[in-house]
PQR file of N, CA, C, O and H, with PARSE charges and radii, in Angstrom:
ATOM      1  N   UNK A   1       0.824  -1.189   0.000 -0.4000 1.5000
ATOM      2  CA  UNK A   1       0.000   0.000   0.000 -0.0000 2.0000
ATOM      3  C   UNK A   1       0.869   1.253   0.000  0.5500 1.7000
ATOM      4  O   UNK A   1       0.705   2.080  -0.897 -0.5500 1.4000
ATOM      5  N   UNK A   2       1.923   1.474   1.097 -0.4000 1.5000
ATOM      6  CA  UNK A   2       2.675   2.168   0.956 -0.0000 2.0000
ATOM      7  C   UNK A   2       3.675   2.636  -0.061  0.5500 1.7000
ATOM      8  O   UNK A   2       4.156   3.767  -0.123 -0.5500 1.4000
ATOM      9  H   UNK A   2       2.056   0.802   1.825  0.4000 1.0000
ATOM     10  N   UNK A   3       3.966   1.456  -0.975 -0.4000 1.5000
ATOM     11  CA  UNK A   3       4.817   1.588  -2.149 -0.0000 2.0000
ATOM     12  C   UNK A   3       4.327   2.360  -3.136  0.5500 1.7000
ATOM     13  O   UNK A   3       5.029   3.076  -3.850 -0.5500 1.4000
ATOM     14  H   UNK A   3       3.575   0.537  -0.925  0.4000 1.0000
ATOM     15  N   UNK A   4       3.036   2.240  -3.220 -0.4000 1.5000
ATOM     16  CA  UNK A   4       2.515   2.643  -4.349 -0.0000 2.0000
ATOM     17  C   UNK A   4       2.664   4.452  -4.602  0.5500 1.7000
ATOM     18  O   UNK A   4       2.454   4.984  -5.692 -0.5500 1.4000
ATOM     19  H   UNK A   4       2.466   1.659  -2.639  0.4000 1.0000
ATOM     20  N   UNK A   5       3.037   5.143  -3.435 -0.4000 1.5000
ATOM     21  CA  UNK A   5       3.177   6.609  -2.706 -0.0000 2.0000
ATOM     22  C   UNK A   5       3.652   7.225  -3.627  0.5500 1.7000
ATOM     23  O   UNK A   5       2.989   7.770  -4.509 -0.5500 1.4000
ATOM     24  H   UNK A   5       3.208   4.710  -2.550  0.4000 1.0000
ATOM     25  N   UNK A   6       4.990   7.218  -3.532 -0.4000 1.5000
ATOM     26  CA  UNK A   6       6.226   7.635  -4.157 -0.0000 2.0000
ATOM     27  C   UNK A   6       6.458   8.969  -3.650  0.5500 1.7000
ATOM     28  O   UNK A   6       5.619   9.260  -2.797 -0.5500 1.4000
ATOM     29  H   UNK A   6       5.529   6.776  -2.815  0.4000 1.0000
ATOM     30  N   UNK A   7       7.356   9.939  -3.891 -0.4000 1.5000
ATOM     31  CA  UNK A   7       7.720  11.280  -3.123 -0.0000 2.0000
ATOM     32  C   UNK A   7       7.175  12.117  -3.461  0.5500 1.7000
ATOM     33  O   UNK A   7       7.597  13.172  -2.986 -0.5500 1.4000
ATOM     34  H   UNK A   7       8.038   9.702  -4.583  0.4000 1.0000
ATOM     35  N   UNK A   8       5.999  12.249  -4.399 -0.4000 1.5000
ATOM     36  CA  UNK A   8       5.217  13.637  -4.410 -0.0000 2.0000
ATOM     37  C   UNK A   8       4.085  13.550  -3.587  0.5500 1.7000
ATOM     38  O   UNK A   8       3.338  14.427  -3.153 -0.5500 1.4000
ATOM     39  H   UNK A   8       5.656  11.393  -4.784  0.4000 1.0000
ATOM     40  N   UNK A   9       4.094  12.160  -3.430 -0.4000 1.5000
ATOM     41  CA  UNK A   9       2.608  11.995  -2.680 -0.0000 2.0000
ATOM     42  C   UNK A   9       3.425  11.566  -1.311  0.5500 1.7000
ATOM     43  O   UNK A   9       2.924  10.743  -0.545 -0.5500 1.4000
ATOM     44  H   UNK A   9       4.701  11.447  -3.782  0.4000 1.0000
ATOM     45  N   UNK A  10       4.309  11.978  -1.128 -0.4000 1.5000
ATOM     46  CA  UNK A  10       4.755  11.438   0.337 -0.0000 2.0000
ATOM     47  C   UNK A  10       4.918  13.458   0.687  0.5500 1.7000
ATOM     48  O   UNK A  10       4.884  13.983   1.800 -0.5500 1.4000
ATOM     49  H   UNK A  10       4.716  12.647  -1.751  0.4000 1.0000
ATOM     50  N   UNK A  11       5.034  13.950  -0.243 -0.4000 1.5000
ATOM     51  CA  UNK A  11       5.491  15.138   0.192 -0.0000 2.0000
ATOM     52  C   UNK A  11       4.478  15.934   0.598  0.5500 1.7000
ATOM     53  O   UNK A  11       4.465  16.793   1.479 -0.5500 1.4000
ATOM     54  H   UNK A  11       5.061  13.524  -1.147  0.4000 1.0000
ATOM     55  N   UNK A  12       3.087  15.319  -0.606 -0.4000 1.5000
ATOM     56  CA  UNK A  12       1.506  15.879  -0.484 -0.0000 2.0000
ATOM     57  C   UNK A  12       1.212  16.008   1.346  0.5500 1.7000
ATOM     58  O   UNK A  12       0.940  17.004   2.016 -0.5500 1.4000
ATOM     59  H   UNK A  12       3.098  14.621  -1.321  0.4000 1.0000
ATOM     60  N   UNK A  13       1.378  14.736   1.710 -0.4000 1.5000
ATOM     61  CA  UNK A  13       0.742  13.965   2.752 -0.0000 2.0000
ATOM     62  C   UNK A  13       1.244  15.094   4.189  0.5500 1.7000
ATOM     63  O   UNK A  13       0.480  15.620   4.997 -0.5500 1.4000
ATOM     64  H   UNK A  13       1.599  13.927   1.166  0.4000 1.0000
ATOM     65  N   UNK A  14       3.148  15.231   4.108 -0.4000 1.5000
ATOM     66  CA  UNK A  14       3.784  15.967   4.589 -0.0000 2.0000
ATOM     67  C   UNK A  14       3.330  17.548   4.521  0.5500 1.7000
ATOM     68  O   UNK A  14       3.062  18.029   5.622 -0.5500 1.4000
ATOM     69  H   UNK A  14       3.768  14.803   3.451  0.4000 1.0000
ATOM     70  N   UNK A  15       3.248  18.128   3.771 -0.4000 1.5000
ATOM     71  CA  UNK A  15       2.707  19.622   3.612 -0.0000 2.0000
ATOM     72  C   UNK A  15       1.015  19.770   4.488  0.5500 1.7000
ATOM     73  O   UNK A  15       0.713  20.723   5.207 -0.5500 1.4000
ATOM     74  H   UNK A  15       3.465  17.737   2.877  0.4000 1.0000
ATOM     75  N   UNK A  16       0.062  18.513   4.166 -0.4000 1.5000
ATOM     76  CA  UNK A  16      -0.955  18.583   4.519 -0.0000 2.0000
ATOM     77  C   UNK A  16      -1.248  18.473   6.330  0.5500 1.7000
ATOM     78  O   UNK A  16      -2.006  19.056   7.104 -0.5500 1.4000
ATOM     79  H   UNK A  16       0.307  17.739   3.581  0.4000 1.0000
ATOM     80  N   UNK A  17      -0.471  17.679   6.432 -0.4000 1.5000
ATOM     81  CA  UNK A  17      -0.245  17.269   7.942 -0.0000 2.0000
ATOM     82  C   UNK A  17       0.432  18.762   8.519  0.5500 1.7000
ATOM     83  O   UNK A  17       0.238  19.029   9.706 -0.5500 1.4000
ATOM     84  H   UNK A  17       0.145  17.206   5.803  0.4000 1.0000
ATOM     85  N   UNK A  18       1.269  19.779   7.624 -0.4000 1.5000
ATOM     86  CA  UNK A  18       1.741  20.783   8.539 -0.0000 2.0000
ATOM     87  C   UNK A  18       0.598  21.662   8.898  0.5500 1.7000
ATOM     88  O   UNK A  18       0.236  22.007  10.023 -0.5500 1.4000
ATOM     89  H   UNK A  18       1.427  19.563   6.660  0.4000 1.0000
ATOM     90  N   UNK A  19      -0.046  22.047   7.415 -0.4000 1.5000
ATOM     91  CA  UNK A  19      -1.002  22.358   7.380 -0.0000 2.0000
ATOM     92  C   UNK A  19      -2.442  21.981   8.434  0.5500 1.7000
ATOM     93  O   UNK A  19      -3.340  22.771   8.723 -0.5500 1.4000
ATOM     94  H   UNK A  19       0.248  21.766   6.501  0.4000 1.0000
ATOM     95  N   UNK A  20      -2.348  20.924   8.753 -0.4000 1.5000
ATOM     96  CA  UNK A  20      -3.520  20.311   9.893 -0.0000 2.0000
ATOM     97  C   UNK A  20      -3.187  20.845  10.948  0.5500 1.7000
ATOM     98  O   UNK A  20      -3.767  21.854  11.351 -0.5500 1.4000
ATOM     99  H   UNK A  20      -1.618  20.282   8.519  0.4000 1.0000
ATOM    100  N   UNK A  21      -1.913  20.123  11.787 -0.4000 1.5000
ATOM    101  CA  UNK A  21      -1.851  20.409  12.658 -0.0000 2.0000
ATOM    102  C   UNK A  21      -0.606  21.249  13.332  0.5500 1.7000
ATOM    103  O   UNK A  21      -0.275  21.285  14.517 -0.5500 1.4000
ATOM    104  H   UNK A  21      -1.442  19.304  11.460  0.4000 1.0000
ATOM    105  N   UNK A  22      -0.010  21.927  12.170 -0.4000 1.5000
ATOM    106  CA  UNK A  22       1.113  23.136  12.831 -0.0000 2.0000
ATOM    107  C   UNK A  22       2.183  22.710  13.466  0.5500 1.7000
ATOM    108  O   UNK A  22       2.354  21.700  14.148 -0.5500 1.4000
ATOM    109  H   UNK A  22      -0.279  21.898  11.208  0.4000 1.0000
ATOM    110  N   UNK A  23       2.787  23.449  13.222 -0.4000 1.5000
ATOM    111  CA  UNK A  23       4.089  23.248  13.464 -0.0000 2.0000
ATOM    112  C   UNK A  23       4.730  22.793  14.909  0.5500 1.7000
ATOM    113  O   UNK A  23       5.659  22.094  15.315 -0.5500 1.4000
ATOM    114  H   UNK A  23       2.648  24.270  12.667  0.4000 1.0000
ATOM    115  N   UNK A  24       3.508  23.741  15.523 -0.4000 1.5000
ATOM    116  CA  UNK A  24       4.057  22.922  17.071 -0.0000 2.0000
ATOM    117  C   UNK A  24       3.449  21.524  17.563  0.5500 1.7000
ATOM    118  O   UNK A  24       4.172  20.774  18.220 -0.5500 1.4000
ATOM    119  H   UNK A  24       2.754  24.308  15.193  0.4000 1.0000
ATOM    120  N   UNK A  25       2.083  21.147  17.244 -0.4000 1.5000
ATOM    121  CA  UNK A  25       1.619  20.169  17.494 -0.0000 2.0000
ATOM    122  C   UNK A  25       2.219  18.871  16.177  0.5500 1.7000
ATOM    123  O   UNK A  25       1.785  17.721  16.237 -0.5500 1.4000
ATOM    124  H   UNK A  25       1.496  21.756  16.710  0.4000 1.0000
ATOM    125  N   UNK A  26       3.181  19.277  15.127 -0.4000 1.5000
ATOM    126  CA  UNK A  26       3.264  18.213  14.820 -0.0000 2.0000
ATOM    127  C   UNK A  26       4.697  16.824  15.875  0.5500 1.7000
ATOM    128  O   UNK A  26       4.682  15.670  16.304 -0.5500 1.4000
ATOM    129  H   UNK A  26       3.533  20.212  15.078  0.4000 1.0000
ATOM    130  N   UNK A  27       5.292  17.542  15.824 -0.4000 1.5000
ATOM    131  CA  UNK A  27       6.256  16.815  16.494 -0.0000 2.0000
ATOM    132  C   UNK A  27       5.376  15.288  17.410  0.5500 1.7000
ATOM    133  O   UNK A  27       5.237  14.076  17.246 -0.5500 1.4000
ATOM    134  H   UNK A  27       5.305  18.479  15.475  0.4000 1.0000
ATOM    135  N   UNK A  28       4.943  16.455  18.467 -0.4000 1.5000
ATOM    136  CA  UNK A  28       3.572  15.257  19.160 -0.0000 2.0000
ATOM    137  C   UNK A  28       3.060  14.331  18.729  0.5500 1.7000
ATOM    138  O   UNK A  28       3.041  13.164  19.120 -0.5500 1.4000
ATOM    139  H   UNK A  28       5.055  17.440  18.600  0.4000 1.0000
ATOM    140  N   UNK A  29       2.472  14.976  17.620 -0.4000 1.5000
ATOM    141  CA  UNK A  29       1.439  13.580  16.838 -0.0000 2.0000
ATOM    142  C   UNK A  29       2.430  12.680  16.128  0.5500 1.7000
ATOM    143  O   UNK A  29       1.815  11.707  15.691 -0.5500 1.4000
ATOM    144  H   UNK A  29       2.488  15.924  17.302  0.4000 1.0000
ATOM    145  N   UNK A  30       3.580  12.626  15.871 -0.4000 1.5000
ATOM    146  CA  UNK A  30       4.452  11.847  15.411 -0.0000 2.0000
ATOM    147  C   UNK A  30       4.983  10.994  16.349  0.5500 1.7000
ATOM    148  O   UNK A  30       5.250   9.805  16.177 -0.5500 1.4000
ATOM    149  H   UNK A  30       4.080  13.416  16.226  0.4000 1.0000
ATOM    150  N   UNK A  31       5.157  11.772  17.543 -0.4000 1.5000
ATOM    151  CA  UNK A  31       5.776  10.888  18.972 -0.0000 2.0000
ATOM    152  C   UNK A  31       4.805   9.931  19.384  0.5500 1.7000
ATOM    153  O   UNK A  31       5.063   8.799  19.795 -0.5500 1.4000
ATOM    154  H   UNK A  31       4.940  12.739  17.683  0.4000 1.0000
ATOM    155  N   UNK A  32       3.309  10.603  19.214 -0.4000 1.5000
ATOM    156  CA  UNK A  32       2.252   9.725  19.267 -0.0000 2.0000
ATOM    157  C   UNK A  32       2.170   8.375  18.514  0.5500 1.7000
ATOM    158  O   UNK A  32       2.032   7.214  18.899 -0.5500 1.4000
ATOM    159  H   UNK A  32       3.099  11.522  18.880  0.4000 1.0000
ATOM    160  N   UNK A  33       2.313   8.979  17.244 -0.4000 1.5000
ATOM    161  CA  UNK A  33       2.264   7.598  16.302 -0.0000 2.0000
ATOM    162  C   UNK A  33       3.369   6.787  16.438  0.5500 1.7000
ATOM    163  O   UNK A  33       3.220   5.616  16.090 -0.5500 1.4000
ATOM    164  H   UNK A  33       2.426   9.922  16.931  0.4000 1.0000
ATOM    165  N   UNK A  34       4.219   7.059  16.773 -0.4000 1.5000
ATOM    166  CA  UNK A  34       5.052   6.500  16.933 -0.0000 2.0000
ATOM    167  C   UNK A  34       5.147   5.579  17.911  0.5500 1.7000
ATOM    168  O   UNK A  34       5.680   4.484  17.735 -0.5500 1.4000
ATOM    169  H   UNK A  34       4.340   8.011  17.055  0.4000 1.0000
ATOM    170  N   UNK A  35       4.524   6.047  19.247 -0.4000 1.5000
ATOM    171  CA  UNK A  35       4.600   5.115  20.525 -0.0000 2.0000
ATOM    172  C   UNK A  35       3.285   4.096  20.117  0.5500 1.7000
ATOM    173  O   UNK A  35       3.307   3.041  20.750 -0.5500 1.4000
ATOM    174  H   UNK A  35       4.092   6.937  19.389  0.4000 1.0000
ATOM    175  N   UNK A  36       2.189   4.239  19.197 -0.4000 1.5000
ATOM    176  CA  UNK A  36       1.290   3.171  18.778 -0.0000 2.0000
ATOM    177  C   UNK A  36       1.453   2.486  18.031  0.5500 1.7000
ATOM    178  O   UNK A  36       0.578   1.674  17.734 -0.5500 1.4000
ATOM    179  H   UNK A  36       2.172   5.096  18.683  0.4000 1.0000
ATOM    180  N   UNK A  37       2.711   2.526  17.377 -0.4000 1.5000
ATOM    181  CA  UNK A  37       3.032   1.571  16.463 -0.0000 2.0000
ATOM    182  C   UNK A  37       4.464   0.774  16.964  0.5500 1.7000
ATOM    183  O   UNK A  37       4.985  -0.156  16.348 -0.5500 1.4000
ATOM    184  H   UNK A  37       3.422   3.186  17.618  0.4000 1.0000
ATOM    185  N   UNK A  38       4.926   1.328  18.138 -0.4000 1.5000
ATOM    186  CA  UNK A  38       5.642   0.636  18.975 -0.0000 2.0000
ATOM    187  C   UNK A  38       4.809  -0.775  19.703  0.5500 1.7000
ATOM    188  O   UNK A  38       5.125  -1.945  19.922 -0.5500 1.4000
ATOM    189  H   UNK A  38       4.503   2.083  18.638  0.4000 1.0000
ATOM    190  N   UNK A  39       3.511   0.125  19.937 -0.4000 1.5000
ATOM    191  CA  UNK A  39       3.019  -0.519  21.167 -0.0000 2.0000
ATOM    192  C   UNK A  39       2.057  -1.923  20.269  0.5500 1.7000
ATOM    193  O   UNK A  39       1.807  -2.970  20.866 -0.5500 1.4000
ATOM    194  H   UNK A  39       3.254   1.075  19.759  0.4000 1.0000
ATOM    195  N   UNK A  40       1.647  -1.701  18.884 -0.4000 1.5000
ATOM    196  CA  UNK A  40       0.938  -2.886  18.105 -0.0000 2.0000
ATOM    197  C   UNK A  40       2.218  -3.877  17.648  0.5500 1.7000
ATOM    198  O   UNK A  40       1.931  -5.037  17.353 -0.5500 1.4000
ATOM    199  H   UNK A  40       1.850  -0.851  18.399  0.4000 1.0000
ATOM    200  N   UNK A  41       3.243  -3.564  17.600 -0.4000 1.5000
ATOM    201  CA  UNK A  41       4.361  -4.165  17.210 -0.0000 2.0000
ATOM    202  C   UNK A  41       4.447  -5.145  18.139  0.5500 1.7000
ATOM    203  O   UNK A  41       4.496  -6.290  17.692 -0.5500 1.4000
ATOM    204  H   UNK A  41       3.476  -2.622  17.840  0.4000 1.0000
ATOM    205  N   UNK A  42       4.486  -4.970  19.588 -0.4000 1.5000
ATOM    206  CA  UNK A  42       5.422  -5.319  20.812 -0.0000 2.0000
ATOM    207  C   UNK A  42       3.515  -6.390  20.904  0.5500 1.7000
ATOM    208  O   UNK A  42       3.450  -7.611  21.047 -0.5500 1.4000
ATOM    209  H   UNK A  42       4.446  -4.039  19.951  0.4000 1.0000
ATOM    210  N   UNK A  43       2.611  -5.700  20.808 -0.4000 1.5000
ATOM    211  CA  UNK A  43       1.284  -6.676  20.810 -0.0000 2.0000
ATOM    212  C   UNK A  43       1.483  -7.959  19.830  0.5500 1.7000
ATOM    213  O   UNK A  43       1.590  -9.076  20.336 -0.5500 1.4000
ATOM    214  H   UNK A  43       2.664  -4.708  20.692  0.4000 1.0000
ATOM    215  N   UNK A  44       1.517  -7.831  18.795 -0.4000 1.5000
ATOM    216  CA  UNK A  44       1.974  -8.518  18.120 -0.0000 2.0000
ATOM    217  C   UNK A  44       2.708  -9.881  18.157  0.5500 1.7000
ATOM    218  O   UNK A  44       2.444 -11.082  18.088 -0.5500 1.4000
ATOM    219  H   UNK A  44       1.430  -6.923  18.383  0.4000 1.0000
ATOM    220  N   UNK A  45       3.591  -9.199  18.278 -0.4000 1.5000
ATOM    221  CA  UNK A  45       5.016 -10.028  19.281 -0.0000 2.0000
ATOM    222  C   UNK A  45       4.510 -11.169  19.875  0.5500 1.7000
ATOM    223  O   UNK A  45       4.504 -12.354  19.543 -0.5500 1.4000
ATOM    224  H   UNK A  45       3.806  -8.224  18.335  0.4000 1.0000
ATOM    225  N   UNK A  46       3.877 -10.253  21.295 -0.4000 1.5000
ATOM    226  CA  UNK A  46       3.476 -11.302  22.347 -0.0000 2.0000
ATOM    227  C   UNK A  46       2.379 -12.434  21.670  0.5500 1.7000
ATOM    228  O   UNK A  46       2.538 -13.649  21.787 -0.5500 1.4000
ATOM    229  H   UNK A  46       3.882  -9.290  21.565  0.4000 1.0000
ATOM    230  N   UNK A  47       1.649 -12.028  21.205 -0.4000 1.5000
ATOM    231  CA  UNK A  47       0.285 -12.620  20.868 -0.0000 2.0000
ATOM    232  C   UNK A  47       0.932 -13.952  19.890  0.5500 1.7000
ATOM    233  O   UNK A  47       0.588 -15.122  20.060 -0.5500 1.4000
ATOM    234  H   UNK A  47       1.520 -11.041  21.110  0.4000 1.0000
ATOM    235  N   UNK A  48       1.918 -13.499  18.862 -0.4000 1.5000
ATOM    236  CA  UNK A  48       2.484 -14.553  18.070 -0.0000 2.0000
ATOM    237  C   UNK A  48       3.514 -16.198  19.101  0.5500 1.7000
ATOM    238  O   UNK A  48       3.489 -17.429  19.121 -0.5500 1.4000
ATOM    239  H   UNK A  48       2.197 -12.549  18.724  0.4000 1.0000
ATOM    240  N   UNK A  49       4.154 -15.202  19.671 -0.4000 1.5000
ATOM    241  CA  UNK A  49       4.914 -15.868  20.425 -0.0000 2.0000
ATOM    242  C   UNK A  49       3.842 -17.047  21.734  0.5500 1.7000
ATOM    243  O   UNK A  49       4.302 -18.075  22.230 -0.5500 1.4000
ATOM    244  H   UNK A  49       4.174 -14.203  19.655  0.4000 1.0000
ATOM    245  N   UNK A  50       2.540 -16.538  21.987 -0.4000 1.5000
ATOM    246  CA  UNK A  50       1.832 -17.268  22.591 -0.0000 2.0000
ATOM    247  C   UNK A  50       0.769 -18.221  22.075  0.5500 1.7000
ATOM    248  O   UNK A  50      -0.043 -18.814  22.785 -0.5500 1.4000
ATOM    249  H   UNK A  50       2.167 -15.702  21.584  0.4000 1.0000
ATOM    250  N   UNK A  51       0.867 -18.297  20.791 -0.4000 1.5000
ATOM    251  CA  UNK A  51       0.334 -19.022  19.772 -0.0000 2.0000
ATOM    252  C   UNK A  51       1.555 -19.907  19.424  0.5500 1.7000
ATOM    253  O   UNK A  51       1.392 -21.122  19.314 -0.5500 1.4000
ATOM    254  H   UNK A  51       1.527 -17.815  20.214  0.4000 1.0000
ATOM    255  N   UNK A  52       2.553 -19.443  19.278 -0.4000 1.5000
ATOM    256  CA  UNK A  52       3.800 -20.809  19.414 -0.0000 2.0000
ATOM    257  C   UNK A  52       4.098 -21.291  20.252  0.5500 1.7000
ATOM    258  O   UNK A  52       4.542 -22.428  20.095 -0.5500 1.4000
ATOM    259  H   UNK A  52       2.685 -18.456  19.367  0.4000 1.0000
ATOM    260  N   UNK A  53       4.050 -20.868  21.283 -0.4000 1.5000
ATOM    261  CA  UNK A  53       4.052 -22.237  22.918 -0.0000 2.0000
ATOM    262  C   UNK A  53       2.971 -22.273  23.103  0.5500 1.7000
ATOM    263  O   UNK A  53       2.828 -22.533  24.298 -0.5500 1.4000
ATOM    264  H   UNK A  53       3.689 -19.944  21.411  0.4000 1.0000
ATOM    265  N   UNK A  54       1.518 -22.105  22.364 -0.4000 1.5000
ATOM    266  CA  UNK A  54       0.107 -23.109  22.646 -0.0000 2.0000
ATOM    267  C   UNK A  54       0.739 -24.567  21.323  0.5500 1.7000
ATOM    268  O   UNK A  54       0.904 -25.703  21.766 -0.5500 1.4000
ATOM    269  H   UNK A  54       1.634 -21.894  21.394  0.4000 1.0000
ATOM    270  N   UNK A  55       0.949 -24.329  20.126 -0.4000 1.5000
ATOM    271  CA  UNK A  55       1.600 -25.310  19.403 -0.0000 2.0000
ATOM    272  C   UNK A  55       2.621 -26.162  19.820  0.5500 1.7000
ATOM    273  O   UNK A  55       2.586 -27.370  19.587 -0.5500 1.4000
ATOM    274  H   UNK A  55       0.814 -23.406  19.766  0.4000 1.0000
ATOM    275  N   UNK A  56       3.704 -25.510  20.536 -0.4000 1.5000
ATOM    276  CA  UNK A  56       4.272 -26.209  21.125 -0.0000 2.0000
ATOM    277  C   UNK A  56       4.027 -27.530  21.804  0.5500 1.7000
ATOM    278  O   UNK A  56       4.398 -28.684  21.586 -0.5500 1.4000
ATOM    279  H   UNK A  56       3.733 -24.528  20.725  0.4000 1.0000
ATOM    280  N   UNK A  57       3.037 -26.763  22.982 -0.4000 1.5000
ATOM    281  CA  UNK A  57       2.591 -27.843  23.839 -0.0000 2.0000
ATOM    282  C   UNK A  57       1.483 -28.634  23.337  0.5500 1.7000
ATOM    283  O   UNK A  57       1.034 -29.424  24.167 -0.5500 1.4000
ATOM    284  H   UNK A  57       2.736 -25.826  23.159  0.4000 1.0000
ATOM    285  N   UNK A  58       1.023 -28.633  22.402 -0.4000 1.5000
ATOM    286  CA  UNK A  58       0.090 -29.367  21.790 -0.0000 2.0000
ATOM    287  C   UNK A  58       1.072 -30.499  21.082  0.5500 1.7000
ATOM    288  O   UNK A  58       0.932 -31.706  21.283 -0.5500 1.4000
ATOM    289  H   UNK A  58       1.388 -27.991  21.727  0.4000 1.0000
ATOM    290  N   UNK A  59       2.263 -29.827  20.075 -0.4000 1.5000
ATOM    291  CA  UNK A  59       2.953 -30.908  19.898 -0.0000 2.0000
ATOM    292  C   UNK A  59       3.307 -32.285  20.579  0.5500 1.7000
ATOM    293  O   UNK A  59       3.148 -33.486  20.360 -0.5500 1.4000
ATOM    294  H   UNK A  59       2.377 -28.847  19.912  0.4000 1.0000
ATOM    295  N   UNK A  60       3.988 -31.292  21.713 -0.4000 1.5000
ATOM    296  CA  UNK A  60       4.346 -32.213  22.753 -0.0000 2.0000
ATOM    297  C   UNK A  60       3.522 -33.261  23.631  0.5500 1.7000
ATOM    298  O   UNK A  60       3.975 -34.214  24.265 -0.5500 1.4000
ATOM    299  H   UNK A  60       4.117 -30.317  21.891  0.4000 1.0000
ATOM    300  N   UNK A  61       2.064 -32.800  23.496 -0.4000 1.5000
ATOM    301  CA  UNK A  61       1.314 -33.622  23.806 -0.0000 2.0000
ATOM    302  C   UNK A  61       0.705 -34.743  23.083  0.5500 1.7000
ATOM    303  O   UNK A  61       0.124 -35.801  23.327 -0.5500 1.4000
ATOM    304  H   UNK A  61       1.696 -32.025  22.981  0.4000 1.0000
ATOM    305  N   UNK A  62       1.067 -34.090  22.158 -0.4000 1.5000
ATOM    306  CA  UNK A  62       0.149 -35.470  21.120 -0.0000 2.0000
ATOM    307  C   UNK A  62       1.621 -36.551  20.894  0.5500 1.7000
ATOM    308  O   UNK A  62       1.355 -37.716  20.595 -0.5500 1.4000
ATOM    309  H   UNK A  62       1.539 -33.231  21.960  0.4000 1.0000
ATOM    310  N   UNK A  63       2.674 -36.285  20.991 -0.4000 1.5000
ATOM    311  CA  UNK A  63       4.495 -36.846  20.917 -0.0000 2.0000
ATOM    312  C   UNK A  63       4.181 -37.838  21.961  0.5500 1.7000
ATOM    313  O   UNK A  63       4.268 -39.055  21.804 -0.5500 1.4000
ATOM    314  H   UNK A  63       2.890 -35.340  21.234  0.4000 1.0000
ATOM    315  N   UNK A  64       3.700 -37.059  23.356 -0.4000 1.5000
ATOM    316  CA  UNK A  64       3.760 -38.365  24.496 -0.0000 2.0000
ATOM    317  C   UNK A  64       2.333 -38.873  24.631  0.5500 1.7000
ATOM    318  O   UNK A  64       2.101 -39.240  25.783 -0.5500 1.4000
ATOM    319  H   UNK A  64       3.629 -36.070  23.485  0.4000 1.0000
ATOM    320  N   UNK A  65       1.229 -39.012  23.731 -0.4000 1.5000
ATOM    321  CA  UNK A  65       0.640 -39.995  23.844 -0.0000 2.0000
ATOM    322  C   UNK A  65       0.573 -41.223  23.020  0.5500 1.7000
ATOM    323  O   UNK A  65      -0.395 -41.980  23.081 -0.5500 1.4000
ATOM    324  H   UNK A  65       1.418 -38.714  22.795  0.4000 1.0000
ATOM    325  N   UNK A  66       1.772 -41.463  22.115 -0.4000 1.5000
ATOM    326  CA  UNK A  66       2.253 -42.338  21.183 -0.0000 2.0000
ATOM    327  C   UNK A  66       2.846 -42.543  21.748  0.5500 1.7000
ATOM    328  O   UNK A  66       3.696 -43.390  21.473 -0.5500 1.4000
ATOM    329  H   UNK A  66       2.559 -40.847  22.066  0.4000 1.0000
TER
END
């Protein structure tokens, strides 16, 4: 989705956003987005990683009843 952008439309997006929300509030909303896409990342993470030790132990269970 993102590829499809390219730098005039990355620049569009940039000018419009100064335009929204100014110069002082942009910094913020970037720190913002930024800490929510930290924070779906790190969700992510966990959620994957706990779906591989539910497999895990399912493996392992069905291993020791043979």
């Amino acid at each position: 989705m993102l590829s499809n952008i390219g730098i005039p439309g990355l620049i569009l997006i940039l000018v419009l956003a100064l335009i929204i929300f100014g110069p002082k509030k942009l910094p913020e909303v970037g720190r913002a987005f930024g800490q929510t896409l930290r924070e779906f990342k790190k969700s992510t993470r966990d959620l994957t990683s706990d779906v591989m030790e539910d497999v895990e132990e399912d493996k392992k269970k069905v291993v020791e009843k043979k």
